[in-house]
N, C-alpha and C positions, 0 to 999 in steps of 0.2 A: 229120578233114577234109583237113589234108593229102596225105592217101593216096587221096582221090576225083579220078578219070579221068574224070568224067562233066560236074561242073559244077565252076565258078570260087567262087572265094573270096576277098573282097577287104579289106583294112585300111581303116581312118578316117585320111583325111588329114591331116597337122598335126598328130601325137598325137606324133612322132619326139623335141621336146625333152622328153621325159616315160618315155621307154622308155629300159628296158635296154641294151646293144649289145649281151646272146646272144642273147637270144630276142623283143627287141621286148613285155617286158614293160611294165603301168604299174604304178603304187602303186593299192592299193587302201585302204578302210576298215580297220583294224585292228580284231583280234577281240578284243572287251573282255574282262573276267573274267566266266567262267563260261558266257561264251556258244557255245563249243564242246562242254564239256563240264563237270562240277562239278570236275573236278582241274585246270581250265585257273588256272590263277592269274597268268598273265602277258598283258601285250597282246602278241598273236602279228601277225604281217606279212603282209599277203596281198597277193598279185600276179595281174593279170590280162590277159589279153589278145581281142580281140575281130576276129568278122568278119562279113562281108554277103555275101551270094549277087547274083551278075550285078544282080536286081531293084533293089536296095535300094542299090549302086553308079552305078546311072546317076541316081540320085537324089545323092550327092555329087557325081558328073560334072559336074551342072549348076551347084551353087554353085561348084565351083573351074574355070570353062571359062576366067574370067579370072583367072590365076593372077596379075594384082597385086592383086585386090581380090573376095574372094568375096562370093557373090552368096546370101543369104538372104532375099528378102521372098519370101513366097508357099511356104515349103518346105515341101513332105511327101514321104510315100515311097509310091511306087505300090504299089499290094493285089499282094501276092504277094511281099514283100520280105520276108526272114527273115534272123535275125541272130543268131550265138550269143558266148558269152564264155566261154573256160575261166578256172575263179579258181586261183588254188594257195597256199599257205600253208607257213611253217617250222616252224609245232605238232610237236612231237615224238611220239610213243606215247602218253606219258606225259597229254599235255595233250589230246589226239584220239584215242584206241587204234583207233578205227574205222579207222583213216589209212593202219594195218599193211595185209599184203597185197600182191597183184598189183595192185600200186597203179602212175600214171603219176607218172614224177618228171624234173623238169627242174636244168640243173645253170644256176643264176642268177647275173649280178654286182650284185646289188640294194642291196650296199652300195660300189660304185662305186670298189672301190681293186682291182682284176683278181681277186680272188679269190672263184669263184663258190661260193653255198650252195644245198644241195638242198631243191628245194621242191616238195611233191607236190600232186597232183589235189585240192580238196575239193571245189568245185561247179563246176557247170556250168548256163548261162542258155540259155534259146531264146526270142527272140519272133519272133512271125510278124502281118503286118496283114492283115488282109481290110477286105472292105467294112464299112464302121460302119452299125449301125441298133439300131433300140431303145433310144437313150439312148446308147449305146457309142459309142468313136470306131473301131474295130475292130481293136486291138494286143489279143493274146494271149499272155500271158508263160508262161512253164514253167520249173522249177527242179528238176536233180538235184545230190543229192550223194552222195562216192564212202563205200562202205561196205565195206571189203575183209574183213567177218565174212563175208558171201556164199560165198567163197572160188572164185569163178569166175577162170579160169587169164587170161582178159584183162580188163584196166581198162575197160574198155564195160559190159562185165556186169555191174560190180559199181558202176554206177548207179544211186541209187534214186530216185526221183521225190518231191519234196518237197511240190510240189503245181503249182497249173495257177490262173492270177488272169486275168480276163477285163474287169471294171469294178472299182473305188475301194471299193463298199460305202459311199457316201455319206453313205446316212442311218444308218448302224450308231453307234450308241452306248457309252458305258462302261457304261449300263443297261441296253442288251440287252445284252453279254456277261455282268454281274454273274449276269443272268438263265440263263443258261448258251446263249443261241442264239450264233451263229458268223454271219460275214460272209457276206450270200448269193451274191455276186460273187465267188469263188475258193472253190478244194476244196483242203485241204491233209493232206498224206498221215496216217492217224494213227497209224502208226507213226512218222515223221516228228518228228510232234508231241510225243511222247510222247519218243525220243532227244534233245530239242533243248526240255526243261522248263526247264532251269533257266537258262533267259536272263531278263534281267531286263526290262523291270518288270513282265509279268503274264503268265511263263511261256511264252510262244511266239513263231513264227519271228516273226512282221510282228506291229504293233499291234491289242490285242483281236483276234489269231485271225486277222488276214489273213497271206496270201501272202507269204512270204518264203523268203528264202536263210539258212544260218547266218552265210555272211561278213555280210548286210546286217545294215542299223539297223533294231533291232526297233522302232521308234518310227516306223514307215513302212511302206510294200509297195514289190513291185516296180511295180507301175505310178505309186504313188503317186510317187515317188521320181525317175521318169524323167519324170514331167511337166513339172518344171519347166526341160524343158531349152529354151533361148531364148535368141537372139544378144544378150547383153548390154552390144552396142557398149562394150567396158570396164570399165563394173559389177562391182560384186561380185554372187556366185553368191546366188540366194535360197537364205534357210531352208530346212532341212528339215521342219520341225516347228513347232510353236505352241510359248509359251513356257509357265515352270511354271505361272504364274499361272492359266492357261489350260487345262493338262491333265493340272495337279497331277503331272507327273513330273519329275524331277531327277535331275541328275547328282551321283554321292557320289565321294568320293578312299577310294583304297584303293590303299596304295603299293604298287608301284611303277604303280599301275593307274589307271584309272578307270573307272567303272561307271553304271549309272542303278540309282536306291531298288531294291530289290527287290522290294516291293509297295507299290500305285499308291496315292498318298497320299490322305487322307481331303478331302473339300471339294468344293464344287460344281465344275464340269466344263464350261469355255465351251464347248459345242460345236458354237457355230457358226465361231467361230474353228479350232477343231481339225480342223471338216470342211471348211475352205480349202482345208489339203492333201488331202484328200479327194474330188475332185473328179471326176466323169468330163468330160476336156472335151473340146467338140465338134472333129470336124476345124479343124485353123486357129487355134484357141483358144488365146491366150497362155494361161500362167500367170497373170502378173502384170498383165494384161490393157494393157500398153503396149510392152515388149521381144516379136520376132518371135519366133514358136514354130520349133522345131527338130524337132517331130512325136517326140519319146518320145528323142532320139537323144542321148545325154549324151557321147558320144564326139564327136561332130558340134561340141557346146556347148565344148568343151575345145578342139579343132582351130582353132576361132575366134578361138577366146582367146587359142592360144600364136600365130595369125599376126598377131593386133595387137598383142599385146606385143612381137614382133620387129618389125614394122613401126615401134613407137614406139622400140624401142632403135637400130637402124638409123638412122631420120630424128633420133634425136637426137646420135648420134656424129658428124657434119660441125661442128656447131656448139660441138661438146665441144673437138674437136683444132682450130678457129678460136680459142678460148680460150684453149688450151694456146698453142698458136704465139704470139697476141699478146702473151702472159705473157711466152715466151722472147724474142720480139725485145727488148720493154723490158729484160729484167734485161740482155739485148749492150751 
């Protein structure tokens, strides 16, 4: 994207206390055991960065126009805005052997003391919005990751498409997968599938068979995932997921690691709880149905965040050094 003459490409505001200073990376989810590949045995580091096309830019224009106080009630992003993220990861051969290659690699300071570590290409996100109808709100997500067995001489080529999610699969159950049907809302690539088995807890990229990345939480999709993004005036970030009780899966320790069961534990399956996150919702439509929607934007959701946390460190430090001072004149 860098290298296009034709259109603009723009960052997420407010994301700066959170990046890098080489390349304006951020932290990502780390990749648990085994969810890259079965020789992965460490959690690996993944870093990402993201951008918007012209479209999807005049849509943060408008919440940061007053740059003391951004402006969220009513946000969406106008039909035509598209948005991609490159992920990248420190996996070694050994732990990703796909990774080898005419691979892309960036030289990172992601542990923050000047000295940069190389981190290559693993995925790559694309969504795009159109108009919503049929139950949809109209975001369309895409997922590649880099495969360098391909052995095409540039890192583009050796993109493979992971799959393509369009709605949540709402009503998809653990009894239709047992059944062996797949989520009707996203296609996921089967070769894809089939590289990326031994994630845990039942085998594939996203929950029961939906839409995902390798860096993501299999216990999710990509669209499920970015729903719940929403100006939490200060809050904590909602859940990802329902709890065990709930979807019978759990997280196990495996040192230096941790991981979710590897297969989905026995017992009934709340699944109206579990299809909370599951949700297709309508344009406009919180989450949590009280915090404003941020329209699928989790970058957006974070930019928020880091300008009220500065806002609050800011207006708290006049009152801080009024304290200190009054200390010091007493002890004169």
């Amino acid at each position: 994207m860098h290298k296009n003459r034709k259109r603009d490409w723009y960052h997420a505001a407010w994301m700066h206390p959170a990046r890098e200073p080489v390349h304006g990376l951020t932290f990502e989810r780390g990749s648990r055991l085994h969810e890259l590949s079965a020789q992965q045995t460490r959690r690996t580091n993944n870093w990402a960065i993201g951008f918007y096309n012209r479209v999807g830019a005049t849509a943060f224009a408008k919440v940061w126009k007053d740059r003391t106080q951004p402006t969220t009630a009513g946000f969406s992003f106008p039909e035509g805005t598209v948005s991609a993220k490159l992920l990248f990861t420190d996996a070694t051969d050994e732990e990703a052997p796909y990774l080898k290659g005419n691979n892309l690699t960036w030289e990172a300071d992601i542990r923050g003391n000047g000295q940069p570590v190389a981190l290559r290409l693993l995925q790559v996100d694309v969504a795009i919005k159109h108009k919503p109808g049929n139950g949809l709100n109209g975001w369309v997500f895409g997922t590649f990751y880099f495969d360098g067995r391909l052995g095409h001489a540039h890192y583009w080529n050796n993109l493979v498409p992971a799959g393509l999610e369009w709605g949540t699969s709402p009503d998809f159950t653990r009894a239709d997968f047992a059944q062996g049907k797949r989520p009707p809302q996203s296609w996921v690539n089967p070769v894809a599938d089939a590289q990326f088995a031994t994630r845990a807890p039942d085998g594939k990229l996203g929950y029961l068979g939906r839409m995902n990345g390798p860096v993501d939480d299999p216990r999710s999709s990509c669209l499920a995932c970015h729903s719940r993004a929403m100006d939490m005036a200060g809050g904590a970030d909602p859940p990802l997921f329902a709890t065990f009780a709930a979807s019978r899966i759990r997280q196990v320790a495996v040192a230096p690691n941790q991981t979710y069961e590897t297969v989905l534990a026995a017992g009934p399956v709340n699944e109206e709880e579990v299809g909370f996150f599951f949700r297709n919702l309508a344009p406009g439509e919180s989450f949590d149905g009280t915090h404003q929607s941020l329209d699928y934007s989790l970058q957006l959701m974070k930019g928020v965040e880091f300008w009220g946390a500065w806002v609050k460190e800011q207006t708290a430090t006049p009152a801080l050094m009024r304290r200190r001072n009054a200390g010091t004149t007493r002890g004169n």
